[in-house]
N, C-alpha and C positions, 0 to 999 in steps of 0.2 A: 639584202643579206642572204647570203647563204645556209645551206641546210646546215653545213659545216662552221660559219660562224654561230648560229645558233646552238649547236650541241659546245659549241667552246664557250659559249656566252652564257649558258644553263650549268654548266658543269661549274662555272666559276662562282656563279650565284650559290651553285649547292653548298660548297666547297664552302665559301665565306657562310653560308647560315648554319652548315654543319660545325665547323671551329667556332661560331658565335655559340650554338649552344654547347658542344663539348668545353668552354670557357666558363661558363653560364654555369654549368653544371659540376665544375672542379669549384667555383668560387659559392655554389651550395653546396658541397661536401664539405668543403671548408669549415665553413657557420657555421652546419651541422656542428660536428666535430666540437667545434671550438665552444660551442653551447652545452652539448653533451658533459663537456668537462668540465665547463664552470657549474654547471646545474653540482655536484658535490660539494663544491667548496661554499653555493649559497646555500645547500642545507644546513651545513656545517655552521655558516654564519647565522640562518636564521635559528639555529637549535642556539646559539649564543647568544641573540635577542632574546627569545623565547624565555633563558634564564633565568639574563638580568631583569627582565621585564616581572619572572615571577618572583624573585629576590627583592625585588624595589617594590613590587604589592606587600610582600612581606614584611616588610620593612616598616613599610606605611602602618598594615596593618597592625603589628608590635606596636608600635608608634600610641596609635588611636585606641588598643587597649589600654596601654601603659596610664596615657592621660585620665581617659575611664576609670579605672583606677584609683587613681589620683583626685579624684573630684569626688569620687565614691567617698574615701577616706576623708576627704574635706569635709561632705555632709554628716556623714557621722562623728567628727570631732564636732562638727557645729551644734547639730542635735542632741548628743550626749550633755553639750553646753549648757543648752537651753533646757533640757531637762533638767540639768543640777540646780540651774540658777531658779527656774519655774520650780524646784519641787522647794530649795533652800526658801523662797517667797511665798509659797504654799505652806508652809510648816510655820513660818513667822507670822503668816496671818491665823493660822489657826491656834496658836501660843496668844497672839492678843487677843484673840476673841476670847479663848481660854480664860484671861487675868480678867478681862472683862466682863464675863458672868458670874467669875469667881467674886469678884468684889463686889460684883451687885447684889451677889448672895449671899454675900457675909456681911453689906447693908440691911439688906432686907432682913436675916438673920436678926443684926442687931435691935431693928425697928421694933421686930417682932415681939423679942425676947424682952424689948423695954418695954412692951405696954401689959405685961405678964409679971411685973418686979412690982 
């Protein structure tokens, strides 16, 4: 080959590696670009997860106090129960024990009283 195919045969080679990367480098401005512009619309979407995500904690959480709540009020309807019926059973034991030394004592009373007649 000649000196002259050689500078035709390098020039051609440049030629094609230069248009591969000027191609290369329109199809990364490209992406660039095209990325740049979605990057707003996923903030946008992820401040919308973000939301609903804290809304549905919310949610939950109302939820789980509500029931707290709920069961709170359960044990104290229950306890105030058991108090009445414990104190109504307390008070009926101490009324029989009451009639019951009462009358041992107005036995005894009488016994008394009879060996004194």
């Amino acid at each position: 080959m000649s000196r002259r195919g050689l500078t035709v045969g390098g020039l051609a080679v440049a030629g094609g590696v230069g248009y591969y990367l000027y191609s290369a480098g329109a199809d990364a401005h490209k992406v660039s670009a095209q990325v740049k512009s979605e990057i707003p619309g996923r903030e946008k979407e992820a401040e919308k997860k973000g939301e609903v995500l804290a809304q549905q904690a919310g949610q939950k959480f109302d939820r789980a106090s509500a029931d707290a709540k709920s069961k709170l009020a359960e044990a104290e309807a229950k306890a105030k129960e058991v108090r009445d019926k414990t104190g109504k059973e307390l008070n009926s034991a101490i009324d029989k024990f009451d009639k019951t030394v009462e009358d041992k004592a107005a036995k005894a009373k009488s016994g008394i009283s009879g060996w004194f007649k």
